[in-house]
C-alpha positions as CSV (number, residue, x, y, z in Angstrom):
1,X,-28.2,-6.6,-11.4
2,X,-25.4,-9.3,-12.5
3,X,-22.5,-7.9,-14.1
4,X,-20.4,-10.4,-16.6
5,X,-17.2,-10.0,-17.6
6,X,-15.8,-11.9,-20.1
7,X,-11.7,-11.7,-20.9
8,X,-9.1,-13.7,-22.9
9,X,-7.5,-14.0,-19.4
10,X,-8.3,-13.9,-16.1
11,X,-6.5,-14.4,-12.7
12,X,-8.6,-15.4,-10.0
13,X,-4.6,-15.4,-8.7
14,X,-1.4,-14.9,-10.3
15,X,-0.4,-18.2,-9.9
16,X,-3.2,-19.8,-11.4
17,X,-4.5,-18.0,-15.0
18,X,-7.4,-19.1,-16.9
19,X,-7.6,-18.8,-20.8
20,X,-11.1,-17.3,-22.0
21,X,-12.4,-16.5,-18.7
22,X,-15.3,-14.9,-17.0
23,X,-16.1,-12.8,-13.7
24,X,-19.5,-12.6,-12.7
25,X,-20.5,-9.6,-10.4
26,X,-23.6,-9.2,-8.3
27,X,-24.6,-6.4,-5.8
28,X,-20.6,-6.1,-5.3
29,X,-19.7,-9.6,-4.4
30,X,-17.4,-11.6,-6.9
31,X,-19.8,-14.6,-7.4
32,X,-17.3,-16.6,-9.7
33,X,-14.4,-16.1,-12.1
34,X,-12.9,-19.0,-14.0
35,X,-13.7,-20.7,-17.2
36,X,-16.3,-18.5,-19.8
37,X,-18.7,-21.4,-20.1
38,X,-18.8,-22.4,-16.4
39,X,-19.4,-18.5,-15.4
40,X,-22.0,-17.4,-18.0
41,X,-24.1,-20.1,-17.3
42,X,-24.5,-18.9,-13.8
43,X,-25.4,-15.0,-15.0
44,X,-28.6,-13.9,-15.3
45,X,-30.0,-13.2,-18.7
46,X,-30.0,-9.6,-18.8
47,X,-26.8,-9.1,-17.2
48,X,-24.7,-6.0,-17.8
49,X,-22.1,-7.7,-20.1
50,X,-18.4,-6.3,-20.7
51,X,-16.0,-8.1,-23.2
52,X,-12.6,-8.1,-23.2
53,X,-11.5,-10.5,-25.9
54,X,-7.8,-9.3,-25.6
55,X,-7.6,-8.5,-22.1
56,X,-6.5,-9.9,-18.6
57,X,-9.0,-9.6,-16.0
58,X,-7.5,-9.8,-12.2
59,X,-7.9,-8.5,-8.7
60,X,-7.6,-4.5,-8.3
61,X,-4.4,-3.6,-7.4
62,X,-2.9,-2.3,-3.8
63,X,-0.9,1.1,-2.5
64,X,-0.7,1.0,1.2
65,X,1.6,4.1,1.6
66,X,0.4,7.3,0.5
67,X,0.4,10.3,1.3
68,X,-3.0,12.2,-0.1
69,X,-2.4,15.6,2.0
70,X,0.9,16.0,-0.4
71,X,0.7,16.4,-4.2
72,X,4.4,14.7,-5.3
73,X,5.8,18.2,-6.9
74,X,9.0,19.3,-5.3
75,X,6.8,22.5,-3.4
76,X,4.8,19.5,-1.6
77,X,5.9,21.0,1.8
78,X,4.8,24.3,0.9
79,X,1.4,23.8,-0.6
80,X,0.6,21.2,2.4
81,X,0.8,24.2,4.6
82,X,-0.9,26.6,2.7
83,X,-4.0,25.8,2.4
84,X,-7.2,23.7,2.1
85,X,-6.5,20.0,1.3
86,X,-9.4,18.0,0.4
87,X,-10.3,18.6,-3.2
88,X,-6.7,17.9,-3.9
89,X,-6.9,14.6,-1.8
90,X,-10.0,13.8,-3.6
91,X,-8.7,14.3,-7.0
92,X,-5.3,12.1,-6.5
93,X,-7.6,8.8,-4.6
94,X,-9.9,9.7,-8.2
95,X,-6.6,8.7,-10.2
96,X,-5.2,6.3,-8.3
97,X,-9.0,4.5,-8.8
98,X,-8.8,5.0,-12.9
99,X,-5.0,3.8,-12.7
100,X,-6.2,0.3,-11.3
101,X,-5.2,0.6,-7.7
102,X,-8.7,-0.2,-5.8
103,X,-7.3,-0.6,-2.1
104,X,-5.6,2.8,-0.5
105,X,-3.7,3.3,2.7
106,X,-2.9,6.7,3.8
107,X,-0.3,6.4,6.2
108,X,-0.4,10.4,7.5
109,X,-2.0,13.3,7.3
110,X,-3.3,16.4,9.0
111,X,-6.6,17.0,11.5
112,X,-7.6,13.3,9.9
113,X,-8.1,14.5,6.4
114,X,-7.8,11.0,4.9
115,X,-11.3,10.3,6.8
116,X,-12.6,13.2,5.7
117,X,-11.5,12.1,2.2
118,X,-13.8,9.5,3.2
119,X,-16.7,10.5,3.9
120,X,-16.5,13.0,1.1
121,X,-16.7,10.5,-1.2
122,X,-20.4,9.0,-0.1
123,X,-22.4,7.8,-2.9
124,X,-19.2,8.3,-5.0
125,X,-17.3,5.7,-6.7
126,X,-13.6,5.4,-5.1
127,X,-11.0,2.9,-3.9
128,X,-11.3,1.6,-0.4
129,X,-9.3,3.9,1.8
130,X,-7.6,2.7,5.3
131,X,-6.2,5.6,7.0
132,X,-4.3,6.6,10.2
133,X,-4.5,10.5,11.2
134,X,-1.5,11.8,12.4
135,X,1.6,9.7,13.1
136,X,3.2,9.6,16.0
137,X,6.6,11.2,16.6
138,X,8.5,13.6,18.9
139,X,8.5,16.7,19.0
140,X,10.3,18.4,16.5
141,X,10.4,15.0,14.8
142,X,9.6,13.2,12.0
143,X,6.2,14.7,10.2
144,X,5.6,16.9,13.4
145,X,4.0,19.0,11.2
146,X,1.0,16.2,11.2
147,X,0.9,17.3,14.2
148,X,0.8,14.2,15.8
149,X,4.3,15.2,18.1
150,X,4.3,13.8,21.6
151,X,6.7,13.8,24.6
152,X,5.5,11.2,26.9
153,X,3.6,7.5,27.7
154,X,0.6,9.4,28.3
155,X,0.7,11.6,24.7
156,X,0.8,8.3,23.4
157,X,-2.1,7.2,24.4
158,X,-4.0,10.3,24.2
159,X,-3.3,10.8,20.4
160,X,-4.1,7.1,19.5
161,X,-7.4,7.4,21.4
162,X,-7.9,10.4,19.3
163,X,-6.8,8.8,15.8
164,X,-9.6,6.1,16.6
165,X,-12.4,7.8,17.5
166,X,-11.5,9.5,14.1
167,X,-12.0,6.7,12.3
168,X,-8.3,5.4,12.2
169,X,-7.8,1.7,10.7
170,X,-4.3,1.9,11.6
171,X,-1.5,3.7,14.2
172,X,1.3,5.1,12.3
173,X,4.6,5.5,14.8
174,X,7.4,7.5,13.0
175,X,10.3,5.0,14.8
176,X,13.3,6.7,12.9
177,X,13.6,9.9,11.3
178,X,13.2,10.7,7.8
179,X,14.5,12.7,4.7
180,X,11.7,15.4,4.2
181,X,12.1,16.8,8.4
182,X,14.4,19.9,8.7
183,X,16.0,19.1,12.2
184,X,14.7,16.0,12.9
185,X,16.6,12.6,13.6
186,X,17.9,11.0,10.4
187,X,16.9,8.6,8.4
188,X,19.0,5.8,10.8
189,X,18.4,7.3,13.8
190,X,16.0,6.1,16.3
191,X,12.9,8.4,18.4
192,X,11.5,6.1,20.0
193,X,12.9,2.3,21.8
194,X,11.2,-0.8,22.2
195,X,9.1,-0.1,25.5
196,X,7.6,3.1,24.0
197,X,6.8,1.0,20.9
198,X,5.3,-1.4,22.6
199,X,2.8,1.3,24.7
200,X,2.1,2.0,21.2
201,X,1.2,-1.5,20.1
202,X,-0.9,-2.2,23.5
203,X,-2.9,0.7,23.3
204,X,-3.2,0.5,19.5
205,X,-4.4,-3.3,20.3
206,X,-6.8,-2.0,22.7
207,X,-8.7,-0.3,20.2
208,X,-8.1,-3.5,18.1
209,X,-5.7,-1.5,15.3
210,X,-2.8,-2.6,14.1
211,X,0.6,-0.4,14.0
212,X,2.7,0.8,10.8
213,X,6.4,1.9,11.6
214,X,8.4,4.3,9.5
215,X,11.5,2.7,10.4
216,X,14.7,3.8,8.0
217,X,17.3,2.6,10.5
218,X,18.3,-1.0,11.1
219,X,18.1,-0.4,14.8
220,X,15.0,1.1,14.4
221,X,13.2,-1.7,13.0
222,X,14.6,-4.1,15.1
223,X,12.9,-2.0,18.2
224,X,9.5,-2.2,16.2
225,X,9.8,-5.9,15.5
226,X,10.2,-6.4,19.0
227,X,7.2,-4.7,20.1
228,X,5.1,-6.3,17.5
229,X,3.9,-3.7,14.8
230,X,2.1,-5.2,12.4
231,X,4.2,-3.7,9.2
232,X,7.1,-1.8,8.9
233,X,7.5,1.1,6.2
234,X,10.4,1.5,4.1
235,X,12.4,-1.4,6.2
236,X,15.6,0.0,4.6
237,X,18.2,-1.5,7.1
238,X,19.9,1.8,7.2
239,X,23.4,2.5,9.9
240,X,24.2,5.7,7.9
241,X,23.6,7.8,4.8
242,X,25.2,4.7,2.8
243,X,26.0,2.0,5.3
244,X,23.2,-0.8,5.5
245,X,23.2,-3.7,8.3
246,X,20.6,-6.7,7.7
247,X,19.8,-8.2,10.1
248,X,19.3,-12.1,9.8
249,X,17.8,-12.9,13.3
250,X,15.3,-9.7,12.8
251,X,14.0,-10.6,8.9
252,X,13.7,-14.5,10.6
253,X,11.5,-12.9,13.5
254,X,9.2,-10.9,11.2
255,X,8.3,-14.3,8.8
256,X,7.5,-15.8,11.6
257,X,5.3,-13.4,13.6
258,X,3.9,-12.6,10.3
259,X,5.5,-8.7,10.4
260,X,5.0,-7.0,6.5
261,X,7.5,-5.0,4.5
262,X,6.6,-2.5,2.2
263,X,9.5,-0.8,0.4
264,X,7.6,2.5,-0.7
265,X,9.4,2.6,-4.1
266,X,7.8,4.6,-6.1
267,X,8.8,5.0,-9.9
268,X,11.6,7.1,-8.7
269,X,13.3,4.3,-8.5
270,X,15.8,4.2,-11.8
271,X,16.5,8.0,-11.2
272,X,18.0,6.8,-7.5
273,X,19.6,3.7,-9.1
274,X,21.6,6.0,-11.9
275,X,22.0,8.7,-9.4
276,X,23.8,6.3,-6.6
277,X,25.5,4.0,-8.7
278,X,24.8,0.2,-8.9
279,X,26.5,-1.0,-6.1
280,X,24.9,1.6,-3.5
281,X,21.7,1.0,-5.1
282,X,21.8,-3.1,-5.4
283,X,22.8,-2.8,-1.6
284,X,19.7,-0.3,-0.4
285,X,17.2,-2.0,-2.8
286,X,18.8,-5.8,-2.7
287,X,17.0,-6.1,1.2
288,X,13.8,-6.9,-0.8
289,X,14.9,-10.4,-2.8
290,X,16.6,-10.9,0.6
291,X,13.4,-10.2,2.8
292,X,11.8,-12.3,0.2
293,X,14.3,-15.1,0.8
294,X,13.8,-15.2,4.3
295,X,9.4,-15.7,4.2
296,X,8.9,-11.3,4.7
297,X,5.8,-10.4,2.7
298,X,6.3,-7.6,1.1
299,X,3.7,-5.1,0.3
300,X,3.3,-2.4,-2.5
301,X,3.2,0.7,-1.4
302,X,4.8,4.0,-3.4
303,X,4.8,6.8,-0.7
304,X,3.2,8.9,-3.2
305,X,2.7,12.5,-2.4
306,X,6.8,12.9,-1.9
307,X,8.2,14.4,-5.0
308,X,8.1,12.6,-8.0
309,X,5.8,9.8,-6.5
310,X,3.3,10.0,-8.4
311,X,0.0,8.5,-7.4
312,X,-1.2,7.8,-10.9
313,X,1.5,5.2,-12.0
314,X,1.8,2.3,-9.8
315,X,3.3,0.4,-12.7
316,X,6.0,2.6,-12.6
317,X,6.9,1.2,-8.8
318,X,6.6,-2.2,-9.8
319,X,8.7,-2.4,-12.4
320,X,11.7,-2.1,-9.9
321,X,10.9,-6.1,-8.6
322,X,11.3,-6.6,-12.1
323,X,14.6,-5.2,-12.3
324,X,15.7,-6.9,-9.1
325,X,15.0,-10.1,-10.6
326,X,11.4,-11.2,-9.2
327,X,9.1,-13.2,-11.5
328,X,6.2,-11.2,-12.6
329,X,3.9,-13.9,-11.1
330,X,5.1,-12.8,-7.9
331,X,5.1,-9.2,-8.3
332,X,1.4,-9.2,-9.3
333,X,0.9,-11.2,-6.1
334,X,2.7,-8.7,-3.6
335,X,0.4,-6.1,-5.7
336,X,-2.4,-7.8,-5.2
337,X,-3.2,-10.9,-2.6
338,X,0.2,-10.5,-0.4
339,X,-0.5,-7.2,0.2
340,X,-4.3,-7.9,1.1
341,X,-2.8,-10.5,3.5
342,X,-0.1,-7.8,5.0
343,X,-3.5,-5.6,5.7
344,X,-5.7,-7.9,7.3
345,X,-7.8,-8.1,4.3
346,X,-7.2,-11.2,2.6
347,X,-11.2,-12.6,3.1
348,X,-12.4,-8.7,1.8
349,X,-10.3,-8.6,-1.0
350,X,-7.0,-9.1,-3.3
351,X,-8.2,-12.5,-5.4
352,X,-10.5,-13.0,-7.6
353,X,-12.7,-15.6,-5.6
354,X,-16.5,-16.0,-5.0
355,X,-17.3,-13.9,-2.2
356,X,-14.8,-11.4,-2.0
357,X,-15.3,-7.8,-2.6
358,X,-15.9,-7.1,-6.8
359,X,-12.5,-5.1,-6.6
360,X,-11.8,-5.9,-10.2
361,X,-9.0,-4.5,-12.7
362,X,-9.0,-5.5,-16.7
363,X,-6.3,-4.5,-18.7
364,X,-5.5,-4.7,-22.6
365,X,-2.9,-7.7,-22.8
366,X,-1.5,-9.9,-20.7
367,X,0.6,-8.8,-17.6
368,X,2.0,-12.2,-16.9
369,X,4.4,-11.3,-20.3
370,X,4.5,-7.8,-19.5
371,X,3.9,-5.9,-16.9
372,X,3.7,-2.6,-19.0
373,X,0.1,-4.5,-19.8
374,X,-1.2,-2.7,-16.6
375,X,-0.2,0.6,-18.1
376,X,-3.9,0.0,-20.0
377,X,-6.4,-0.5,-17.8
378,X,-10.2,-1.1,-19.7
379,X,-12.3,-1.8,-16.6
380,X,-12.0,-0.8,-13.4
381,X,-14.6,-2.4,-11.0
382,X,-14.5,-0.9,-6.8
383,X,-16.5,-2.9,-4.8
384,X,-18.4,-4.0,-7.9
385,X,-19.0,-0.5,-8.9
386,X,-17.2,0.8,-12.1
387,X,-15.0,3.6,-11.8
């Protein structure tokens, strides 16, 4: 059955918004969105008709770093280890769905919980979900508790065998260490160099997965970029607790092999900003117009599950591209289309064009003059089926 939707707005793409438009649905599959007249006349008669009079009807929106074994209170750690994890999981994919974000990717759990999110949800409405199983690291290192720790070439390979026959869409390598480790490397410290990164890659590649480094520390993501991940998390740039070193040659190298950012800001972000100060804060979050104006796409993705990042308010995390100065066009396209293109996805999903996947968001108002618009969504639409 055809499913019409008809809106005071609609954005096939950010960059190109239609006054009193249309999408037309069928068995999933976006069969056109543009003009109202030109897209009724192609739904059958007794479609299932939605109208949005006030609204802005675009593509569903993007968090490709989450965390669904953590539940962002400041116990996360705690309740992670105490007990069973999937209803939890279940419910926080369930309102990242009704809060518009239609395309998930977990970037780390435990004994691959994010695929049995998964298949838990057959029959079931949700968002697509991309997972990874348990990232690599060393032992004692960052997210060892996954239990993803390993100690030589070999372990490597072993555990990314194991992620994919789990049903892993991507390898997650913890490159530097993080903030939520007791003991581990920090947050600008390397655990693994370039060769080891690039066993990771090969052998990822030989299952034909791409890779996702954590990588804090400026040296860090250099070592990834060289091996040829396909994204780097956080991308922070980091020498110290407060001492950042961009690196020109690097941010050149991943435009032009095509290497993603994603800053996993969540809508922590103004507590960080008045905590630090300005200055420290313009300098850690600045590397984003920067990667920008070097060709990087950049990706949206929250690291929800940590405390405080939510997974319900993906608003929230864009708002900081506003506040570094981006247009809005643009930050609806890194939520959207970019970060569909940073996944592999862009001829599944992320536009609003005939033959891609009816991931479809509709909110009340116009987002293009506000992005507090997505705050409303009326319609949400995963792979044609509403949520």
């Amino acid at each position: 059955m055809d499913t019409l939707i008809t809106a005071g707005r609609v954005l096939p793409r950010p960059s190109a918004p239609v006054e009193d438009g249309a999408v037309l649905v069928r068995d999933g599959v976006i069969v056109a969105a543009g003009p109202r007249a030109d897209v009724v006349a192609q739904a059958a008669p007794d479609a299932s008709r939605h109208d949005f009079p006030t609204g802005t009807a675009l593509a569903g929106l993007f968090n490709v770093h989450v965390h669904l074994a953590f539940d962002a209170s400041r116990e996360m750690l705690a309740n992670f280890r105490a007990g069973s994890l999937l209803e939890g999981a279940r419910s926080r994919l369930s309102s990242m769905l009704r809060s518009g974000v239609t395309t998930v990717r977990d970037l780390g759990d435990r004994d691959h919980l994010g695929a049995a999110v998964r298949r838990s949800f057959d029959g079931e409405v949700a968002p697509r979900l991309l997972v990874s199983g348990p990232p690599i690291t060393v032992p004692e290192g960052h997210c060892h508790f996954f239990g993803g720790a390993v100690s030589s070439d070999a372990e490597i390979r072993a555990l990314i065998d194991a992620n994919a026959a789990a049903g892993a869409d991507v390898i997650k390598v913890m490159a530097s260490g993080g903030q939520i480790t007791e003991g581990g490397a920090d947050m600008w410290e390397s655990q693994f160099d370039a060769r080891q990164l690039s066993v990771v890659v090969a052998h990822a590649a030989s299952h034909g997965l791409p890779v996702a480094a954590h990588a804090h520390g400026a040296d860090a993501i250099s070592a990834a970029v060289e091996a040829g991940v396909s994204t780097i998390e956080h991308c922070s740039f980091l020498t110290g607790p407060k001492s950042f070193d961009r690196r020109e040659p690097v941010a050149k190298r991943m435009a032009a092999d095509g290497i993603s950012a994603c800053s996993t800001s969540s809508r922590n972000w103004r507590t960080i900003v008045e905590k630090l100060g300005d200055d420290v804060a313009q300098a850690m979050y600045g590397r984003l117009p920067w990667l920008e104006e070097h060709g990087v796409r950049l990706l949206a993705g929250t690291d929800a599950g940590l405390p405080g990042s939510v997974f319900d308010d993906p608003v929230g995390a864009l708002e900081l591209y506003e506040w570094l100065g981006f247009p809005r066009r643009r930050i609806l396209e890194i939520a959207t289309c970019d970060s569909a293109a940073g996944l592999g996805l862009a001829d599944v999903t992320g536009r609003l064009d005939a033959g891609l996947s009816a991931d479809v968001l509709v909110v009340e108002g116009d987002p293009l003059a506000s992005l507090a618009a997505l705050r409303n969504p009326l319609l949400v639409l995963a792979q044609g089926r509403e949520a």
